[in-house]
PDB file of N, CA, C and O in Angstrom, chain B, residues numbered from 101:
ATOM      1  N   UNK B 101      13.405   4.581  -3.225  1.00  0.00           N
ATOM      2  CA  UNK B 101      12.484   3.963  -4.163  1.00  0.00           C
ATOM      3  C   UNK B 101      11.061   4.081  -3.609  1.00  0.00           C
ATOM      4  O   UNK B 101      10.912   3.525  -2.521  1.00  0.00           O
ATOM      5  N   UNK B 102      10.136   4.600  -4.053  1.00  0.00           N
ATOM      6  CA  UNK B 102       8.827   4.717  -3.507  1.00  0.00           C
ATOM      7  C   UNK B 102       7.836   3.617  -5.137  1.00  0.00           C
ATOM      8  O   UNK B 102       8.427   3.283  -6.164  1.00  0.00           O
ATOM      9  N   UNK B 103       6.619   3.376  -4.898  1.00  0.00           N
ATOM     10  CA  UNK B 103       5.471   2.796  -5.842  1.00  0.00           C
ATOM     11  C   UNK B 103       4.687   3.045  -5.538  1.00  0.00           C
ATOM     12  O   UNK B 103       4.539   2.990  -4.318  1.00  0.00           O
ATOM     13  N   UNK B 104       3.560   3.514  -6.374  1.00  0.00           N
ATOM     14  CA  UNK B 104       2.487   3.668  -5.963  1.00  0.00           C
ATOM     15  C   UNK B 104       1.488   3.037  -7.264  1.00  0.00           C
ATOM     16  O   UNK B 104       1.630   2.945  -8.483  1.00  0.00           O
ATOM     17  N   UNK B 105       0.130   2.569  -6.020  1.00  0.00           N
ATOM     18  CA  UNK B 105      -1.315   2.028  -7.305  1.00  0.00           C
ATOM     19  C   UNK B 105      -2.080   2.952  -6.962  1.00  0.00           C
ATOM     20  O   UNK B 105      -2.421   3.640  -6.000  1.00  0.00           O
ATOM     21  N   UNK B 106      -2.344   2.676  -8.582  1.00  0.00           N
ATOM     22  CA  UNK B 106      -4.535   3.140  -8.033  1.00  0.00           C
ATOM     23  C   UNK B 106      -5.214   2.289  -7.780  1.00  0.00           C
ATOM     24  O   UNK B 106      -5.161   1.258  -8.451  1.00  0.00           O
ATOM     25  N   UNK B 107      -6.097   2.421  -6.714  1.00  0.00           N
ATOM     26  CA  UNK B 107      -6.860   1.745  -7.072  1.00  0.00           C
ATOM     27  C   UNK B 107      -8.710   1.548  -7.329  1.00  0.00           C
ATOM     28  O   UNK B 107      -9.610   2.168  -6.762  1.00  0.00           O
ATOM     29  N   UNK B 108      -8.806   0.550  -8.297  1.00  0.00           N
ATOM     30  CA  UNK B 108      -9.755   0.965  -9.213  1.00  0.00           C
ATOM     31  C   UNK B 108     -11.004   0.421  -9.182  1.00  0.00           C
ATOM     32  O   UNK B 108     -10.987  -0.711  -9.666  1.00  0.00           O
ATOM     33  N   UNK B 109     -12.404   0.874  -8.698  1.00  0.00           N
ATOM     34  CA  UNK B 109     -13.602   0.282  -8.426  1.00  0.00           C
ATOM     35  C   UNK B 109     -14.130   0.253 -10.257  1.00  0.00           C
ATOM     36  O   UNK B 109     -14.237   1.304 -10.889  1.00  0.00           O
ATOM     37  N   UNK B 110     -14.450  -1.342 -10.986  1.00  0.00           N
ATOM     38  CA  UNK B 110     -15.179  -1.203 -11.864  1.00  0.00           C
ATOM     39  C   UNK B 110     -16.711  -1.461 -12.351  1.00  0.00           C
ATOM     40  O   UNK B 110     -17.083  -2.630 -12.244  1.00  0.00           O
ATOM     41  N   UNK B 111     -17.639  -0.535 -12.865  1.00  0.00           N
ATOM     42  CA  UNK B 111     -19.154  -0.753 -12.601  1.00  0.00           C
ATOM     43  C   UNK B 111     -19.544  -0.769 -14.286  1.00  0.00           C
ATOM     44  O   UNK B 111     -19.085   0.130 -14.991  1.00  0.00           O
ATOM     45  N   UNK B 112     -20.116  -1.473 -14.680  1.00  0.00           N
ATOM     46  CA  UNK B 112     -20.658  -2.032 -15.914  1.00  0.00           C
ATOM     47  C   UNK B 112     -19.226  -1.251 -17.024  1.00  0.00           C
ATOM     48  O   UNK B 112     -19.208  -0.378 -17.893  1.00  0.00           O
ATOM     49  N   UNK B 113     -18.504  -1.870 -16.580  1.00  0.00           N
ATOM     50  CA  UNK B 113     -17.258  -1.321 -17.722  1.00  0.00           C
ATOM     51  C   UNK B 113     -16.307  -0.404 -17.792  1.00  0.00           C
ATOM     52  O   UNK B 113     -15.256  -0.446 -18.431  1.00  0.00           O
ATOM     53  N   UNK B 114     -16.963   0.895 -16.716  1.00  0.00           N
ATOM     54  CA  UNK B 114     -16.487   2.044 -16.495  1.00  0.00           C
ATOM     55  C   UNK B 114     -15.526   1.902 -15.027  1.00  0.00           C
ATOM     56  O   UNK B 114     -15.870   1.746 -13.856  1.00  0.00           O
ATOM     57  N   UNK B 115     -14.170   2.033 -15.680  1.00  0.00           N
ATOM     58  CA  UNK B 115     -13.190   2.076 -14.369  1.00  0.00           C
ATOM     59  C   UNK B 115     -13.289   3.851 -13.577  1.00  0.00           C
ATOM     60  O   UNK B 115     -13.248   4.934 -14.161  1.00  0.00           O
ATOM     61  N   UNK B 116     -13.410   3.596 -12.257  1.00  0.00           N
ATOM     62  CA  UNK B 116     -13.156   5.070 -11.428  1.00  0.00           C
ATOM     63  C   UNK B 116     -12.574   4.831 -10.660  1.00  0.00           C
ATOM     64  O   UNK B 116     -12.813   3.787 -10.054  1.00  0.00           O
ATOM     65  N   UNK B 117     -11.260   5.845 -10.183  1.00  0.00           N
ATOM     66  CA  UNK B 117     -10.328   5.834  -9.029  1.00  0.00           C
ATOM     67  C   UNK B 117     -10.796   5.819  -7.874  1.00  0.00           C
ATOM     68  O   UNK B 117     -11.681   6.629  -7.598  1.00  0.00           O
ATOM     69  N   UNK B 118     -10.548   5.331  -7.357  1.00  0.00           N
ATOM     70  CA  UNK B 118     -11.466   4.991  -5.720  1.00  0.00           C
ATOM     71  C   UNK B 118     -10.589   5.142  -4.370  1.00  0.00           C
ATOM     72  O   UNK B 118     -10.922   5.220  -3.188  1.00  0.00           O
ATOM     73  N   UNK B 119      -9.167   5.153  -5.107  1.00  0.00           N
ATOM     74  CA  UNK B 119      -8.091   5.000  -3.651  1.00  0.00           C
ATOM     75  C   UNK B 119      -6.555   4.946  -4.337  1.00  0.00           C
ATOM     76  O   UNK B 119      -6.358   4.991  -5.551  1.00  0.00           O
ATOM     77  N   UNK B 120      -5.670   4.856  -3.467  1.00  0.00           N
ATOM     78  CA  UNK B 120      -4.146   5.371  -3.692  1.00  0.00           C
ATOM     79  C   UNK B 120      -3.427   4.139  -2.575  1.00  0.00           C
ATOM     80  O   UNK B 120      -3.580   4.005  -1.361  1.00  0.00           O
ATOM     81  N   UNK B 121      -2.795   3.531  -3.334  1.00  0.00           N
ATOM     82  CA  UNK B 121      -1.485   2.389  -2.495  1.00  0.00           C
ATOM     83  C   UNK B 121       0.220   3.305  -2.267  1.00  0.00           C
ATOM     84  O   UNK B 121       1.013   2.949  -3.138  1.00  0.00           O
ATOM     85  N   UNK B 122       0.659   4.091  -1.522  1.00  0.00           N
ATOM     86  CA  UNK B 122       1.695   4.276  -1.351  1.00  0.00           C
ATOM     87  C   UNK B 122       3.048   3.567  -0.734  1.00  0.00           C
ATOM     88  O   UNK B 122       3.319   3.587   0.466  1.00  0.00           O
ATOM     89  N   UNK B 123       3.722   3.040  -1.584  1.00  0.00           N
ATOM     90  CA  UNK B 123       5.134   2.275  -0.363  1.00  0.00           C
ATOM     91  C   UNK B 123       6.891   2.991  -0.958  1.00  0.00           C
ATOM     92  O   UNK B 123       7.326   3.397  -2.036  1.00  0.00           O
ATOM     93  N   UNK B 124       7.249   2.890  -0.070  1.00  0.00           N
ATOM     94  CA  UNK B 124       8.442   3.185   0.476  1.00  0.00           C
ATOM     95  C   UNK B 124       9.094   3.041   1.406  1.00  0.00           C
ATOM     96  O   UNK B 124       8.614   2.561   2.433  1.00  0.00           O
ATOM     97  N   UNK B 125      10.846   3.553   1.284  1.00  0.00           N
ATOM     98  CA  UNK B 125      11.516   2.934   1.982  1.00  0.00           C
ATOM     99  C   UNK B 125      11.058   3.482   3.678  1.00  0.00           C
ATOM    100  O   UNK B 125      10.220   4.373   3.817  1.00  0.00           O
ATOM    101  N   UNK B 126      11.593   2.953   4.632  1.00  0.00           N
ATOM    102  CA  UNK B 126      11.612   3.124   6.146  1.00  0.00           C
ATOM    103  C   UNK B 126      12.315   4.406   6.367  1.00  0.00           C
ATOM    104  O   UNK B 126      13.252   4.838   5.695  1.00  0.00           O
ATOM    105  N   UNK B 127      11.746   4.971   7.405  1.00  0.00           N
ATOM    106  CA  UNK B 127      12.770   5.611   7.996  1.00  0.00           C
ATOM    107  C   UNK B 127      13.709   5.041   8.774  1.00  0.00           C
ATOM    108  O   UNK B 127      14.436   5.935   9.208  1.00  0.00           O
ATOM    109  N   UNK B 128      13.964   4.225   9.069  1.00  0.00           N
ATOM    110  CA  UNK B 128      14.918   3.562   9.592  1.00  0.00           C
ATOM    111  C   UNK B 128      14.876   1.577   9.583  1.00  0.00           C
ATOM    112  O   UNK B 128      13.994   0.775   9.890  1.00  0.00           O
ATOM    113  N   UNK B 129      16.138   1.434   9.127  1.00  0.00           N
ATOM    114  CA  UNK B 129      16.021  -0.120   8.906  1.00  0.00           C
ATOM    115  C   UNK B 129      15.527  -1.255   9.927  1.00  0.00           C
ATOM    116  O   UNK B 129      15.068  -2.363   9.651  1.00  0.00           O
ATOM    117  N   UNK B 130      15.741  -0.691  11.139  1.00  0.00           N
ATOM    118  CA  UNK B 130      14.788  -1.246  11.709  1.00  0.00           C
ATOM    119  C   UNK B 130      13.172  -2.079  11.809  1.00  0.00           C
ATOM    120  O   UNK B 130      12.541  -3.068  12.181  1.00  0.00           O
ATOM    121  N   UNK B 131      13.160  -1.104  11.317  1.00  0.00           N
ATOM    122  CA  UNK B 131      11.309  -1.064  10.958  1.00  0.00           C
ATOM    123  C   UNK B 131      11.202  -2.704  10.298  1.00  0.00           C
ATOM    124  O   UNK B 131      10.460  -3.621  10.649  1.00  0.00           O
ATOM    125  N   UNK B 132      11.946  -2.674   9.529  1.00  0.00           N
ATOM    126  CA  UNK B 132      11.800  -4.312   9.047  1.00  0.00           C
ATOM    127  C   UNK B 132      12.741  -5.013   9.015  1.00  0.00           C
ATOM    128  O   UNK B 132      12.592  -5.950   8.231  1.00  0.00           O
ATOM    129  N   UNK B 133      13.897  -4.984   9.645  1.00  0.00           N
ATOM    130  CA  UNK B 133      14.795  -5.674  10.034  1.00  0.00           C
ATOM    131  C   UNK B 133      14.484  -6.330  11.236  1.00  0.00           C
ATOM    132  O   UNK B 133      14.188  -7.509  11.043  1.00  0.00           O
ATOM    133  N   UNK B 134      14.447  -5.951  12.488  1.00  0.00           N
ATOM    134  CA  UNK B 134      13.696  -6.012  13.378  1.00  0.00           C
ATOM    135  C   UNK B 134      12.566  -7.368  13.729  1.00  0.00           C
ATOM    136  O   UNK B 134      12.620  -8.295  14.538  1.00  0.00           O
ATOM    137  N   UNK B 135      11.659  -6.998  12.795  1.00  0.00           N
ATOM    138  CA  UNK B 135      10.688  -8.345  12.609  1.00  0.00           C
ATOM    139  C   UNK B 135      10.850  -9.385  12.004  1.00  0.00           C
ATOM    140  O   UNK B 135      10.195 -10.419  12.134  1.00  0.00           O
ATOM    141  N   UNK B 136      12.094  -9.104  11.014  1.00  0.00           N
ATOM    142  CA  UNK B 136      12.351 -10.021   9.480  1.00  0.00           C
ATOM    143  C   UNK B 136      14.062 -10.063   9.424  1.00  0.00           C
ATOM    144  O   UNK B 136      14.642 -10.201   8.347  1.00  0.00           O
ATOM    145  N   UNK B 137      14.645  -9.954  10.455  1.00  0.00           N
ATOM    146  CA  UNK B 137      16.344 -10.012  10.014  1.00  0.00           C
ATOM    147  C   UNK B 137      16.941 -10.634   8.798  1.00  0.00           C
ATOM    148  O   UNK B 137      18.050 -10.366   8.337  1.00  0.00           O
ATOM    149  N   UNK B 138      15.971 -11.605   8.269  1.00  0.00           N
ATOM    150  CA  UNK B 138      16.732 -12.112   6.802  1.00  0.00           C
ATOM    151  C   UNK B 138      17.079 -11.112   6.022  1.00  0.00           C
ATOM    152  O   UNK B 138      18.208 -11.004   5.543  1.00  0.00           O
ATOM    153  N   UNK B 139      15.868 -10.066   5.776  1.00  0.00           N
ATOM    154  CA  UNK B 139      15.835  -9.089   4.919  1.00  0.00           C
ATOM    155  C   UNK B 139      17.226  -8.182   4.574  1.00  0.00           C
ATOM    156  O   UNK B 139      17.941  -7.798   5.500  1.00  0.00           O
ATOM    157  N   UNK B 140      17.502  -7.916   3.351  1.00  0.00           N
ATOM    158  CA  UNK B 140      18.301  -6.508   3.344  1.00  0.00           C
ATOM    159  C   UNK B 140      17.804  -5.933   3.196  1.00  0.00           C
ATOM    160  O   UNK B 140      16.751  -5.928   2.558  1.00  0.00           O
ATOM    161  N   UNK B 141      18.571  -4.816   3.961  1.00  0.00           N
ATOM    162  CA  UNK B 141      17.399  -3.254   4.153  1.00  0.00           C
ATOM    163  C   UNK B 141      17.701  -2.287   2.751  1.00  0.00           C
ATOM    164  O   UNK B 141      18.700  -2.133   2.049  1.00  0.00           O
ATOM    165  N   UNK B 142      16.275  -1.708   2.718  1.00  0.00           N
ATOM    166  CA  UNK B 142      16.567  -0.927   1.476  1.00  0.00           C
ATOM    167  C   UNK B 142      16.086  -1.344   0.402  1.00  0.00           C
ATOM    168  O   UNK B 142      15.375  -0.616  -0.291  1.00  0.00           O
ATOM    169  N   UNK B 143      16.409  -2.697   0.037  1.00  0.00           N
ATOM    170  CA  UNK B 143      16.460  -3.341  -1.744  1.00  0.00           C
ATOM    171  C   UNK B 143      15.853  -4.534  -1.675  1.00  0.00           C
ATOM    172  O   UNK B 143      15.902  -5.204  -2.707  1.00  0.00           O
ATOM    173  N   UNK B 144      15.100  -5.148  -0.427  1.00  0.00           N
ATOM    174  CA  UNK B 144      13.919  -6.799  -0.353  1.00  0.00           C
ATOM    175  C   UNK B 144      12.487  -5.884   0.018  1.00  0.00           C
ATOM    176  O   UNK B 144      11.637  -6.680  -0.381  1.00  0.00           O
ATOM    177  N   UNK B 145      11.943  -5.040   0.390  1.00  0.00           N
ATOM    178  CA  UNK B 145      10.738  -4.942   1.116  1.00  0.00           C
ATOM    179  C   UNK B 145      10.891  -3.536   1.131  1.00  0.00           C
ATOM    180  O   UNK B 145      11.891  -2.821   1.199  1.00  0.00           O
ATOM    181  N   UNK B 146       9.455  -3.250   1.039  1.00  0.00           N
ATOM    182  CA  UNK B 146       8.664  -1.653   1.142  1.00  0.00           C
ATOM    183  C   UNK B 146       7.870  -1.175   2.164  1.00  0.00           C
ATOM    184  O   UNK B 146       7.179  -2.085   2.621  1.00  0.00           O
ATOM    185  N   UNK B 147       7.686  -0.078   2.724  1.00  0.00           N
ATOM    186  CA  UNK B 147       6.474  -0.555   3.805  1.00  0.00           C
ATOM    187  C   UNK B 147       5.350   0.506   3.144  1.00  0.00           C
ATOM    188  O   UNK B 147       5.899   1.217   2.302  1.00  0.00           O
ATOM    189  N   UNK B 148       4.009   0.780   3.296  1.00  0.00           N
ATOM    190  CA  UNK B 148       3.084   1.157   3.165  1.00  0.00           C
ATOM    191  C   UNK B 148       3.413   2.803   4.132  1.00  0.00           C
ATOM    192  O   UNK B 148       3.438   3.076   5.332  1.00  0.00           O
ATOM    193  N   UNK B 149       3.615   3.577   2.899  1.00  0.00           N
ATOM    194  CA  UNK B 149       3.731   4.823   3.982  1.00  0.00           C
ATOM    195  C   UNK B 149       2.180   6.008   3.830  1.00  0.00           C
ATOM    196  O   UNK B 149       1.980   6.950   4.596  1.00  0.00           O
ATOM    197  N   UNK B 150       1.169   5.570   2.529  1.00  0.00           N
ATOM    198  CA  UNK B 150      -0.105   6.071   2.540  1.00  0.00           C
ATOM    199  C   UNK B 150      -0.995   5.186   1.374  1.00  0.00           C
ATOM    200  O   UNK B 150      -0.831   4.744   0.237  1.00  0.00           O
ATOM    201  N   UNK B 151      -2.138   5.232   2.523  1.00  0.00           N
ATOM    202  CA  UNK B 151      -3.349   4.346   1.548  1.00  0.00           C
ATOM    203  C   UNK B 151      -4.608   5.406   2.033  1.00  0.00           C
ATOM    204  O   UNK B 151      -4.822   5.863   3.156  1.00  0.00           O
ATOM    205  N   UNK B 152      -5.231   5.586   0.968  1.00  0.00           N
ATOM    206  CA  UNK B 152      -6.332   6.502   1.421  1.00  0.00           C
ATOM    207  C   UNK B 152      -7.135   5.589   0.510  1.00  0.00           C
ATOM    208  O   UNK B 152      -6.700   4.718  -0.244  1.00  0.00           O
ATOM    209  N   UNK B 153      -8.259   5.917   0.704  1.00  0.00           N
ATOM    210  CA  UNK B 153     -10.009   5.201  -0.086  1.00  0.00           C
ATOM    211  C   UNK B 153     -10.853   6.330   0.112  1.00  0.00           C
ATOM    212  O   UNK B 153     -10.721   7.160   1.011  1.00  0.00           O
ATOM    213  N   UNK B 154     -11.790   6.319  -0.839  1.00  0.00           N
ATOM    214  CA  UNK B 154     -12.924   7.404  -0.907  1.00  0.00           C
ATOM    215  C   UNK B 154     -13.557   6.880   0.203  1.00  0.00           C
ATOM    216  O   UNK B 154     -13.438   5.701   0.538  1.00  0.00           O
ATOM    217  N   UNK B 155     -14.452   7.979   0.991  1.00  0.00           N
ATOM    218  CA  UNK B 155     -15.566   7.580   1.862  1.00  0.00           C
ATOM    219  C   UNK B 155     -16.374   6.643   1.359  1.00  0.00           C
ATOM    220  O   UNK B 155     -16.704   5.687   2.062  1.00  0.00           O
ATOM    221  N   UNK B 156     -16.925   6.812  -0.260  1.00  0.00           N
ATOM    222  CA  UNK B 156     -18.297   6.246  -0.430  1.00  0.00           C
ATOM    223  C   UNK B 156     -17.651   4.338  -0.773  1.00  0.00           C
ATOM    224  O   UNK B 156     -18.343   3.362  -1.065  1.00  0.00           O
ATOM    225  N   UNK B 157     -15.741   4.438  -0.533  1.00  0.00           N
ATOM    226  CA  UNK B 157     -15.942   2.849  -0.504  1.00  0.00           C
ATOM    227  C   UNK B 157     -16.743   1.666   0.191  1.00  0.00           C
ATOM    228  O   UNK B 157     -17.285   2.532   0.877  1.00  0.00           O
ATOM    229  N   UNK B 158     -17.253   0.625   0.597  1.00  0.00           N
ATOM    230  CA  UNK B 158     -17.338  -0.237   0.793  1.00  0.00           C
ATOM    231  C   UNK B 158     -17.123  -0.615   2.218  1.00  0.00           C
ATOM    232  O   UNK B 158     -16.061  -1.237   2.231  1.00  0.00           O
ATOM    233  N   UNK B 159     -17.705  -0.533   3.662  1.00  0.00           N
ATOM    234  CA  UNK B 159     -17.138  -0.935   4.872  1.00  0.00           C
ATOM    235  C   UNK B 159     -16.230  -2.105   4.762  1.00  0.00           C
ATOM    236  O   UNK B 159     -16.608  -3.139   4.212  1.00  0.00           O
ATOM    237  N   UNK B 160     -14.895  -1.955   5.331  1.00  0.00           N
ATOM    238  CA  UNK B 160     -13.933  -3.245   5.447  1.00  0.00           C
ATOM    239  C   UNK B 160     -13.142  -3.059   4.021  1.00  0.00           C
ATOM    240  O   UNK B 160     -12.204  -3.843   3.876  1.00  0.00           O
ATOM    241  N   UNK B 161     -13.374  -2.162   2.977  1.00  0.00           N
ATOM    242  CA  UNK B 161     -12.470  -2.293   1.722  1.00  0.00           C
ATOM    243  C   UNK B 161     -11.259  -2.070   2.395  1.00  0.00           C
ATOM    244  O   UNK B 161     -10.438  -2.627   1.667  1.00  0.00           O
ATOM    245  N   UNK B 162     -10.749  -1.662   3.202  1.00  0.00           N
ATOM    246  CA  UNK B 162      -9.098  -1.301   3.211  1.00  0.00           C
ATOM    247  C   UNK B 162      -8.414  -2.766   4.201  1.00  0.00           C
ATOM    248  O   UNK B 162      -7.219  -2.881   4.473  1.00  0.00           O
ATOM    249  N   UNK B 163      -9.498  -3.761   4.610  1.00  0.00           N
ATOM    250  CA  UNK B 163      -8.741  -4.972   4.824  1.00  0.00           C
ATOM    251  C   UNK B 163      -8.824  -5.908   4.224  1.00  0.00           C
ATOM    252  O   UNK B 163      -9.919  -6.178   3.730  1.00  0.00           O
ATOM    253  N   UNK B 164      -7.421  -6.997   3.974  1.00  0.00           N
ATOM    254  CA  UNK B 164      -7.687  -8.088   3.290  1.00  0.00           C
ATOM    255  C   UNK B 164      -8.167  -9.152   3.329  1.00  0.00           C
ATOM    256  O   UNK B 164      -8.030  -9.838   4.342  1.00  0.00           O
ATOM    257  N   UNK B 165      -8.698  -9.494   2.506  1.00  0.00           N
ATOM    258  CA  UNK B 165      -9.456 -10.862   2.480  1.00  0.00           C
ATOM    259  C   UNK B 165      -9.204 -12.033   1.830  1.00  0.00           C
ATOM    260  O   UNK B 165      -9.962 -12.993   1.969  1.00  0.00           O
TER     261      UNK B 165
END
């Protein structure tokens, strides 16, 4: 199972793609079993396998706030 967003900077109305959210499964169950043993692997949780942002984003856009 993979998902992916866009995501979208908007300026007086006009939406433009600005960046890409990629998740999917682990290569190995570990990866979040490991930190989170409640979890079942596979079918509770995704991990982030690509996020890119345009250069001209915003310093700090790719952390949360």
């Amino acid at each position: 199972m993979t998902v992916q967003f866009g995501l979208y900077d908007v300026v007086d109305g006009e939406r433009r793609l600005c960046g890409v959210a990629a998740f999917g499964v682990p290569v190995s169950t570990a990866v979040l079993t490991k930190p989170l043993p409640e979890l079942r692997p596979y079918t509770e949780a995704l991990v982030c396998s690509r996020f890119v942002l345009l250069d001209e984003c915003p310093a700090n856009s790719d952390s949360a706030q």
